[in-house]
Structures are given as C-alpha cells and as structure tokens.
LOMARTI-211240 format. One record per residue (C-alpha): z, x, y. Coordinates in Angstrom, 3 decimals, padded with zeros to 6 digits, always signed. Layout:
# LOMARTI-211240
- Z / X / Y
...
# end
This chain:
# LOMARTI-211240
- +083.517 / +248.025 / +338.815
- +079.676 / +248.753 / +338.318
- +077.654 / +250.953 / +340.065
- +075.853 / +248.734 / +341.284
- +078.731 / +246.254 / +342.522
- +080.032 / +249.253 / +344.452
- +076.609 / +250.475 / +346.129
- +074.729 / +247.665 / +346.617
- +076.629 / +245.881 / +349.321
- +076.857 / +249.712 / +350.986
- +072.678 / +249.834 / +350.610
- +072.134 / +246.518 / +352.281
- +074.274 / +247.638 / +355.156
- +072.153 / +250.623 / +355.980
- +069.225 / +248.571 / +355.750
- +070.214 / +246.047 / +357.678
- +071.641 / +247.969 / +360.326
- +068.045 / +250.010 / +360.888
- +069.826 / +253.216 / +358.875
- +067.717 / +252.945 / +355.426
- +066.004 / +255.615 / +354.908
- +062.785 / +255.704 / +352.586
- +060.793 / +258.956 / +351.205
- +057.270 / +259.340 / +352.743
- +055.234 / +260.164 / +350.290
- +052.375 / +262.978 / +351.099
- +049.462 / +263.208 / +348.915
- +047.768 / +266.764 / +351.168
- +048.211 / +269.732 / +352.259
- +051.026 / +270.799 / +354.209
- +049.156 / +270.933 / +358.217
- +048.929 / +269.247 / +361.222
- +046.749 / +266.762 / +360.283
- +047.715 / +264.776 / +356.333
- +047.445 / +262.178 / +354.462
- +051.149 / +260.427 / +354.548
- +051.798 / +256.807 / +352.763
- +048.100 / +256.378 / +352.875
- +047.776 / +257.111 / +356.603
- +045.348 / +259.743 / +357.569
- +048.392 / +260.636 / +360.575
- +048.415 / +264.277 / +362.774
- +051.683 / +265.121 / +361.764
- +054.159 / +266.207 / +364.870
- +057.241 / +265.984 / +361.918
- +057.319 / +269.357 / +360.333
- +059.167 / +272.276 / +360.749
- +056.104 / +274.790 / +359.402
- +056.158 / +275.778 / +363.078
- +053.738 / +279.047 / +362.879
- +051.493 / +276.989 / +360.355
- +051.709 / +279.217 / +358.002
- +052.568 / +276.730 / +354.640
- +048.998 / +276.623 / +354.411
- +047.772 / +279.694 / +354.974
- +045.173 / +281.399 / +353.025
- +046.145 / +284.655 / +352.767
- +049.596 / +282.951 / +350.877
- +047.649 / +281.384 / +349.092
- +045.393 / +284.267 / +347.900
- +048.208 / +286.208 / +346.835
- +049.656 / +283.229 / +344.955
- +046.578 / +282.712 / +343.034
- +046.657 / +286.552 / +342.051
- +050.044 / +286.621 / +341.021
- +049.448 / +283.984 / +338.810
- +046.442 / +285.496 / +337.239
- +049.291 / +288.990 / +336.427
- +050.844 / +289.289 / +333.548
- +053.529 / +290.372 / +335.568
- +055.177 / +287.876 / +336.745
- +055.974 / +283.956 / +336.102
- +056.502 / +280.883 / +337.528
- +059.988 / +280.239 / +336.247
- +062.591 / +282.613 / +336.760
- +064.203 / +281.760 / +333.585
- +067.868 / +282.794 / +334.539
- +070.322 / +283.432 / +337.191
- +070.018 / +286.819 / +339.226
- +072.655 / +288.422 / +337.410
- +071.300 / +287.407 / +333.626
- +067.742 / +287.867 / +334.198
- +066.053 / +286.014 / +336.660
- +066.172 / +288.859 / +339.205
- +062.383 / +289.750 / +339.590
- +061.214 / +292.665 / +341.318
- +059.552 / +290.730 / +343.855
- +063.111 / +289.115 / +344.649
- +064.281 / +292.670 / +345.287
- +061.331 / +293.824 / +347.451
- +061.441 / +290.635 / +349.027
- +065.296 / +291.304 / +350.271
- +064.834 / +294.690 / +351.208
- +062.237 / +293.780 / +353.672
- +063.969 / +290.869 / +355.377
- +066.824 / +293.849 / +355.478
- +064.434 / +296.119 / +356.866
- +062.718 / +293.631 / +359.499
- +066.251 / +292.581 / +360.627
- +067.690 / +295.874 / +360.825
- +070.953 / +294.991 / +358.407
- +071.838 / +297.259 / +355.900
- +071.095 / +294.060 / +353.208
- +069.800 / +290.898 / +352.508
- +070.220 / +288.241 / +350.144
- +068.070 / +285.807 / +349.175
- +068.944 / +281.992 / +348.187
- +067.022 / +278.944 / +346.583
- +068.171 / +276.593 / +349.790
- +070.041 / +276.848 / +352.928
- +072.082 / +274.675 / +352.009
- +073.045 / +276.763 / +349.335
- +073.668 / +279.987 / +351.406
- +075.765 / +277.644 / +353.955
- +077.862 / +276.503 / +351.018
- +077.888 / +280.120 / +349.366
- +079.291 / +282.400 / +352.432
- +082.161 / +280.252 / +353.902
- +083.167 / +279.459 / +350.085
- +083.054 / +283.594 / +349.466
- +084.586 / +284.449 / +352.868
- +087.018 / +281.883 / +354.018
- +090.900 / +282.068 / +352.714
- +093.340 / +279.650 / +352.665
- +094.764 / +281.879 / +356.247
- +091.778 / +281.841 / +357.740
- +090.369 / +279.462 / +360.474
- +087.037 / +278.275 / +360.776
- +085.409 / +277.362 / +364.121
- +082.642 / +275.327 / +364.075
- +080.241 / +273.704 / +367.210
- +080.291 / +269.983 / +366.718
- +076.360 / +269.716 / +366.556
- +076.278 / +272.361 / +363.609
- +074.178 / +271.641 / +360.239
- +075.159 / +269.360 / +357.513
- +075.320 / +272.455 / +355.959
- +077.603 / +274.578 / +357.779
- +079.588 / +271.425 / +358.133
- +080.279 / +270.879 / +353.904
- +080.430 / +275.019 / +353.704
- +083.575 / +275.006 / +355.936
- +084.877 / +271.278 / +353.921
- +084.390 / +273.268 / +350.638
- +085.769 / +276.481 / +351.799
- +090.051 / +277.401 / +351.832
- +090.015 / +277.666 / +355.652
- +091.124 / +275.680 / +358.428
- +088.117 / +273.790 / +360.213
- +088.487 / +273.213 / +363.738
- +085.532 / +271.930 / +365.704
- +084.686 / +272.540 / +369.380
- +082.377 / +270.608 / +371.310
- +078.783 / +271.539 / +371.128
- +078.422 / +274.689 / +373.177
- +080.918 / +274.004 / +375.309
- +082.703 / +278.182 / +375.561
- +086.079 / +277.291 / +377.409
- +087.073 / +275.120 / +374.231
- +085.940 / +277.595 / +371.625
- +088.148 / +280.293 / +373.664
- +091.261 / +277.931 / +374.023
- +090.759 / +277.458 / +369.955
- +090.329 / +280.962 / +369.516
- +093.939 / +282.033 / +371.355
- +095.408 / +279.921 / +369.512
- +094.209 / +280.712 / +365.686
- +094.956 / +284.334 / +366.926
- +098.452 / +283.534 / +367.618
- +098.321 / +281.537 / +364.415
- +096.932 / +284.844 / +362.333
- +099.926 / +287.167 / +363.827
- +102.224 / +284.781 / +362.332
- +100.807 / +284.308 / +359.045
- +097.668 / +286.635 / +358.868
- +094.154 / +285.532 / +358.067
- +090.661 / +286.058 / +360.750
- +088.919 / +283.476 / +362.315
- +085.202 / +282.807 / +361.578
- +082.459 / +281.557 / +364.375
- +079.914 / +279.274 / +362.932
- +077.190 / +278.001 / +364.793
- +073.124 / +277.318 / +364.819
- +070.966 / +279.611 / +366.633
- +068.635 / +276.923 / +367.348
- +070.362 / +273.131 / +366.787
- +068.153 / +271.192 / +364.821
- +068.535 / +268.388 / +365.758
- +068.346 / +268.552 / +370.007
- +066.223 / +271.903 / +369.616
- +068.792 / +273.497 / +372.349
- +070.264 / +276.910 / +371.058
- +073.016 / +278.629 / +371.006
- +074.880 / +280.967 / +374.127
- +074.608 / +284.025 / +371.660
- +075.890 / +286.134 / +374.270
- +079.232 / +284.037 / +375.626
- +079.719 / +283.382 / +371.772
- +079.550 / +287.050 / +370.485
- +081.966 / +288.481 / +373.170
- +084.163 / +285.972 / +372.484
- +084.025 / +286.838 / +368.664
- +084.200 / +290.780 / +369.402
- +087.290 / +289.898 / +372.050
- +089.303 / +288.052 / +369.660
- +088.105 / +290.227 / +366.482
- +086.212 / +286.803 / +364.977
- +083.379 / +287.105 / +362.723
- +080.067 / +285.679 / +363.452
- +077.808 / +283.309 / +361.386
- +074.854 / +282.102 / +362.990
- +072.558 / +279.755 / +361.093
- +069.118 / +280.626 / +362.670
- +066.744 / +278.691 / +360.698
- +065.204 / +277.676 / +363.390
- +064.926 / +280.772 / +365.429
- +063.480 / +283.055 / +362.524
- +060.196 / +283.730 / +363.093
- +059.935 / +281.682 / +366.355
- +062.350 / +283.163 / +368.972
- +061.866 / +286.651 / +370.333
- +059.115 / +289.462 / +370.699
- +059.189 / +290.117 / +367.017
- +060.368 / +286.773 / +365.749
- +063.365 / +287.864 / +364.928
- +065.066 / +284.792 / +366.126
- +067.973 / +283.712 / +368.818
- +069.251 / +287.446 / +368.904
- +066.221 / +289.222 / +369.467
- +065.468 / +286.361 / +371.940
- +068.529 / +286.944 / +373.775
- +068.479 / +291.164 / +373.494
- +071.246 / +291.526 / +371.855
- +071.832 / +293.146 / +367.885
- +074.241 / +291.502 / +365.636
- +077.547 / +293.564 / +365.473
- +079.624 / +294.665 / +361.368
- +081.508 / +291.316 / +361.538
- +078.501 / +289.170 / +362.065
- +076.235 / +287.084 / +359.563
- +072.702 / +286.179 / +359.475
- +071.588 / +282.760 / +357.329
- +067.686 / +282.067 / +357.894
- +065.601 / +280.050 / +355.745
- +062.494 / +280.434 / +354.377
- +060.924 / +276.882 / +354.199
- +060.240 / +276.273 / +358.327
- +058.243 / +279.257 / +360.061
- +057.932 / +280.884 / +357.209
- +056.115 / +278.218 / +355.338
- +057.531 / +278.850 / +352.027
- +060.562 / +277.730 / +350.595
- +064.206 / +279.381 / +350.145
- +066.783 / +281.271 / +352.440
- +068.940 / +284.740 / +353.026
- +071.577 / +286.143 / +354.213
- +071.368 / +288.864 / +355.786
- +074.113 / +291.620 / +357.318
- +075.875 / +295.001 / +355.755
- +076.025 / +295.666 / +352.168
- +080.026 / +295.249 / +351.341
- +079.153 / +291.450 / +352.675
- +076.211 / +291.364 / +350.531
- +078.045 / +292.875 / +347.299
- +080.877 / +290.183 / +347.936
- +078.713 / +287.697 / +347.832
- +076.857 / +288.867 / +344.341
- +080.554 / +289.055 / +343.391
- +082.109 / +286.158 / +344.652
- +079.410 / +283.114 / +346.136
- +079.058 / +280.355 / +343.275
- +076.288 / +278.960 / +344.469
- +074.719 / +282.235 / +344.252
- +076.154 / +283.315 / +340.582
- +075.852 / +279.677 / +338.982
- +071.963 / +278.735 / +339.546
- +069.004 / +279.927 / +338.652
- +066.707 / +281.899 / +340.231
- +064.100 / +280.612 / +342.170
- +060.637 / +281.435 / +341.104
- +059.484 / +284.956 / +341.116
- +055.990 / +283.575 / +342.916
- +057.782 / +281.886 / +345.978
- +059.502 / +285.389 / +346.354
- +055.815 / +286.948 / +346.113
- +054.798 / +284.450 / +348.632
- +057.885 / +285.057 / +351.177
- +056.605 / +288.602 / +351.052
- +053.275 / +287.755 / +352.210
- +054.733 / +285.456 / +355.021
- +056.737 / +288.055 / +356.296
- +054.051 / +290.267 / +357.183
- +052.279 / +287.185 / +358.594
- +055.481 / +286.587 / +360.900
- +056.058 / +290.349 / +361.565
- +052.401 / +289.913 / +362.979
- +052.597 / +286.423 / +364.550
- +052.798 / +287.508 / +368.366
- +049.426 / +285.196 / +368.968
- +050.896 / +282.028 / +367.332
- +054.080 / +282.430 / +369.249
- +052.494 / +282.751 / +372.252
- +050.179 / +279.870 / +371.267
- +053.149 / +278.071 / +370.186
- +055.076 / +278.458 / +373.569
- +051.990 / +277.444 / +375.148
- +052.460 / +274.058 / +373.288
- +055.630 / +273.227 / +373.749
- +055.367 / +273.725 / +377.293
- +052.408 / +271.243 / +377.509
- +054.370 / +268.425 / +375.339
- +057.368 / +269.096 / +377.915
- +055.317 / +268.585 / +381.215
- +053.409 / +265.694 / +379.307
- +056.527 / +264.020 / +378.751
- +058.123 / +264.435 / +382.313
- +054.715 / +263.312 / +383.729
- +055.094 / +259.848 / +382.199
- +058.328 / +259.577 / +382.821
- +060.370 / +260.310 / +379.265
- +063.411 / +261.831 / +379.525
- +063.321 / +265.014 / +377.254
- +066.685 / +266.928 / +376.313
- +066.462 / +271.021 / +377.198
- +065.133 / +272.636 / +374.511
- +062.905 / +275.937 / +374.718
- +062.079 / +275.417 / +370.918
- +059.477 / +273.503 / +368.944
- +062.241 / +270.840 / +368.556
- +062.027 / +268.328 / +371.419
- +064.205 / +265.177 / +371.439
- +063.527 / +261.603 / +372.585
- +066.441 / +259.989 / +372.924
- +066.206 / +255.909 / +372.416
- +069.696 / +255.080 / +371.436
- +069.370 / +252.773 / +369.119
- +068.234 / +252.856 / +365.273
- +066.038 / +249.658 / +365.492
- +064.286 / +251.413 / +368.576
- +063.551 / +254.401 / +367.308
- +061.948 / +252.385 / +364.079
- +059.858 / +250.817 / +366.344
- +058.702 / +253.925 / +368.316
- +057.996 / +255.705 / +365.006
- +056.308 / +252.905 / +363.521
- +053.705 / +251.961 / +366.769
- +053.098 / +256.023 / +366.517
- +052.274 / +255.315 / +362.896
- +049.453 / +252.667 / +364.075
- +048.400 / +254.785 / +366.365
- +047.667 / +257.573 / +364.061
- +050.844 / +260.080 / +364.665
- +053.597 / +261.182 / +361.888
- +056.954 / +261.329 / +364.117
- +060.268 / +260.277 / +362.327
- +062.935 / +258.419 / +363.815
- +065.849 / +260.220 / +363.713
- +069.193 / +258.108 / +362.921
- +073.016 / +257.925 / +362.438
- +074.730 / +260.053 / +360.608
- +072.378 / +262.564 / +361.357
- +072.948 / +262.382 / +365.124
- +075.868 / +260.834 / +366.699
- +075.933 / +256.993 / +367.328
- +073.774 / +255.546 / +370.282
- +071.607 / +258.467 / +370.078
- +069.051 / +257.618 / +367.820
- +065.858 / +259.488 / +368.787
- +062.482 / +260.725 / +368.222
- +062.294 / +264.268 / +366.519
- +058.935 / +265.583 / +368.011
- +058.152 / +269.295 / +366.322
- +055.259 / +271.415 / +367.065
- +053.615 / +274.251 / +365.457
- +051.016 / +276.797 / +366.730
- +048.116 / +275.017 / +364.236
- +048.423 / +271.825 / +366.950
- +045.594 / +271.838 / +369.323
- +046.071 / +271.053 / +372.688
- +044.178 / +267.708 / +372.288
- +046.152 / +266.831 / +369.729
- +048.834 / +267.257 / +371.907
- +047.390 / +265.340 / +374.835
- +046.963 / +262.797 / +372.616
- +049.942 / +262.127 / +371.184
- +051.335 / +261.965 / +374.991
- +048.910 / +258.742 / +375.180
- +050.415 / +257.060 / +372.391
- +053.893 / +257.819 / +373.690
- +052.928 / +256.803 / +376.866
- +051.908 / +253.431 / +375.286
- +054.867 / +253.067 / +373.251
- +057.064 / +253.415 / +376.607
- +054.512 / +250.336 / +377.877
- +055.291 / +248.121 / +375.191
- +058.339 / +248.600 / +373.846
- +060.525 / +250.110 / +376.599
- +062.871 / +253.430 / +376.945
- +066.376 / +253.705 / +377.481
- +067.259 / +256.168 / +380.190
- +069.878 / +258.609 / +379.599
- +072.950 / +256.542 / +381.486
- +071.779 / +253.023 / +379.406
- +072.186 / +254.545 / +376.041
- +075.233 / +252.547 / +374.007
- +077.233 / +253.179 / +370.881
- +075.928 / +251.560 / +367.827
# end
C-alpha cells in the first residue's frame, strides 16, 4: 500500500468533517495587531500574553549579541558535547533563582521536557496519574514512559484520591511511587488547577508532583511566578516545575525546574534532553532579558487582569456563555466543528484573528472559540471584538451549554 492510498481517504475525512486544519501563514511581527493570510486582523490568538515577543529591549540585546564575537546563532551540538553556552547556564540559574529551586533546566520545547521527565522518572512499578484535560504533552510523556497511566477526570479530587489508595496499596505489594501530573493553567478551557487539594493529596500519599505551568509562568501571582505563587503555596522536594518559554515570556523554549539530584538525573538519564541539539545560544540570551522583563511585569499583569475582566463582563452582557477561567484563556463553547469555522471565519471578515478550536484537541461536541488576551490589547480593541462577537451570535446562532451534542 502507498502512502498516499493509506492517507488520503484519512485527509478527506478530516476535511470533510470540519477537522482540517491549515497553517496561517504570518508575514509581521509577533503583536496584537498582524498581517495573517493577507488580512491586516487584531490578533486575540496568541499566547504572548505580557506582549513581550516584540519587545524592544529583546530585541536590543539580540541585535548586540549578534554583533559579539561571543556567541552564535547555532549551538552546534548537544549540551553535553558542546552546545552548552554560557548564556544557557546563566539563563538556568536565574529561572532557579527566580523560582526558588535549587536548579533548573532548560529545553528546546515543552513538549520535549513533557516527554523527557516522565521518560527519566517513571518505572515500570510506578503509576502515573494524570487529569483528563492535561496537555498533549503530558499525555504522550506518560504513553512513552514505563509507568502505569491512569486518568482521573479533570479536576475532579475525590477520584484522584480513590486512584491514589489504590496505587498505594498496589506499591506495598510490588513497590514503585505514584506521580501527579497536571496543568497549572489548562490550555485549552483556561481553568487551573486546585494546587492546594492536589499537593496535600500528593504529600498524604507520598506522590510526587508535576505541574505543567506554561500558562501560569509569568501571568499568575504577585511575582509571576505562576499557579503556586498564585495560590501561596511553595512547591515541596518531590515536586516538579515544567514552564515554557514561548507564551509570556515571548521567546521560545522551556525548563524544568526543582532540586538538583532531579536535575542531575535528568542530564543523566532524559533522551530528549541528551539526544538533540542545543537550542541557540541567542534565544537563551533573549530568555535572559525576558526574565527580568517578567520579574518586573507587575503593570502588565495588572493591565492584563484588567482585560480579561472586561472580555468576561463583555461576553455575559451579550449573552455568551463563557467557561470559568481567571486566565487570559477564555473559551466559547459552540459544539460543533462546522460552527466554530463559521464563527472564526465571520471574525476573520470582520477584522479579528480567533481560531476555532476542534476535535482531538478538545473532546467531541465541544468545539469552541479560543479567545487569548495579552496586556498589549487596548481596551477598544477589546470592546470591539465584543461587537463582532455580538454579531456573529446575530447571524449565525450559539449553542447554549445544555444544546451542545457529540460529534
């Protein structure tokens, strides 16, 4: 059989069930306000939520390092040959610092740190419990890794308890921990974690903690230190930090963060760390600079909150039916694929970049609207884009919450 006699009938089904998906392609700058496909569109679809992709001052120091003999674009290597640049180092000592963990580690993708710590971690005794909403990411790591993966649903404590009895009764017959794994902020509903219900229950049953808080980093709490600052609490020895680099931070990349036998094991151990290059010294130099932009940021959270809050009471006023999210994330739920082309595209004519979010990324009959803000939105921008939802509601219709159907 050819490749194409086994993919091409599987092609035509996404497209003709409203699941194809098709690469925008951007020809600016990174902001709220691009050129995408050839649309001059304010863009409400990016996670560069303290607009800070586009800052000058990144820029600036991006230019300089450029202009040093110093440093290079490529990294050449892996981190242990020698791709490990000095601004890599720096770079993870002052996540480490900022975070309070004795190290950090940093990563090309998130994807790649998801994969690399459950891989590293997990052994064939050990038991994986996941929230059913978690990343892609965190979903494969677990798939990939020698543990058990048993799923609980999303945020729901009483099941994750019940599964955590029983993997301890499970690990005093044949030995072998159980693992936590959930986002700090879900990605796709924009609702977060219970940190604190989920961290007793890990330091009760002698679980360790991974919380994947791309979304939270640089967002959530006083400091921006994400869903635990947020919550006041300080990750315990058995618990582990992912973040990524590529969302508030504006860059690109991720970490791990937590104490330094975890990071050594990982060196030692993660293939996805050991088996890739480097990525380039410059993006490191740039992460750097963003961190002391986010360390700083207390303004464009503020301003940031100040938005979401708008887009929330905007929404209720005309009626659309938002799901509870305190985070730049905020979810229109339409149910089906073909509907939530339709909203997307009318939003498209109406001058507004918001992508339709579809199956498999969120469960059947929940296809929806991904609406994210950053703080570089104005407020008319805002009030804007509430028109042309409000006009998309007149034309094409809205399913409320008890209509929506399985696809």
């Amino acid at each position: 059989m050819s490749i194409k006699a086994r993919f091409q009938p599987l092609l035509q089904e996404r497209l003709q069930g409203s699941l194809y998906r098709n690469r925008p392609l951007v020809t600016s700058a990174q902001n709220t306000t691009m050129q995408i496909n050839g649309l001059k569109v304010i863009n409400f679809s990016s996670n560069d939520y303290l607009g800070l992709a586009h800052h000058p001052d990144i820029r600036q120091a991006l230019i300089e390092g450029l202009q040093s003999d110093d440093i290079s674009y490529g990294s050449g290597a892996a981190h242990l040959v020698t791709g490990h640049h000095l601004h890599h180092h720096l770079a993870e000592d002052e996540i480490a610092d900022w975070l309070n963990c004795e190290r950090a580690l940093l990563f090309s993708t998130g994807y790649m740190a998801n994969l690399a710590v459950q891989q590293a971690l997990m052994q064939s005794n050990d038991i994986i419990l996941a929230d059913k909403l978690n990343h892609a990411s965190l979903i494969d790591g677990a798939l990939h890794s020698q543990a058990t993966l048993k799923r609980y649903p999303h945020l729901d404590m009483t099941a994750l308890e019940n599964r955590l009895q029983k993997a301890a009764q499970k690990h005093q017959e044949t030995g072998g921990v159980s693992m936590i794994v959930t986002d700090g902020v879900f990605s796709m509903d924009g609702d977060l974690a219970p940190l604190k219900a989920i961290q007793q229950l890990a330091q009760k049953y002698h679980a360790w903690l991974l919380v994947d808080d791309a979304h939270g980093f640089g967002v959530l709490g006083k400091h921006g230190k994400g869903c635990f600052e947020y919550f006041g609490l300080e990750p315990d020895e058995n618990t582990i930090l992912v973040g990524t680099l590529g969302k508030a931070f504006g860059c690109s990349g991720a970490f791990i963060a937590g104490n330094s036998v975890l990071i050594e094991t990982l060196i030692q151990f993660a293939r996805p760390y050991i088996y890739t290059t480097a990525m380039p010294p410059l993006n490191a130099l740039a992460i750097r600079k963003a961190l002391k932009q986010v360390q700083h940021a207390q303004a464009l959270r503020e301003t940031l909150q100040q938005h979401i809050q708008q887009f929330r009471q905007g929404a209720l006023d005309i009626g659309l039916q938002l799901l509870d999210s305190p985070s730049p994330i905020q979810a229109i739920i339409l149910g089906q694929s073909d509907t939530a082309l339709a909203w997307s595209e009318l939003l498209k004519q109406q001058g507004f970049w918001v992508n339709a979010i579809r199956p498999p990324t969120v469960p059947s009959g929940q296809a929806r609207l991904r609406v994210t803000l950053s703080a570089n939105h104005q407020p008319e921008q805002i009030k804007q884009l509430l028109t042309a939802l409000k006009h998309c509601q007149e034309t094409l219709g809205a399913l409320k919450n008890d209509q929506l159907t399985s696809e």
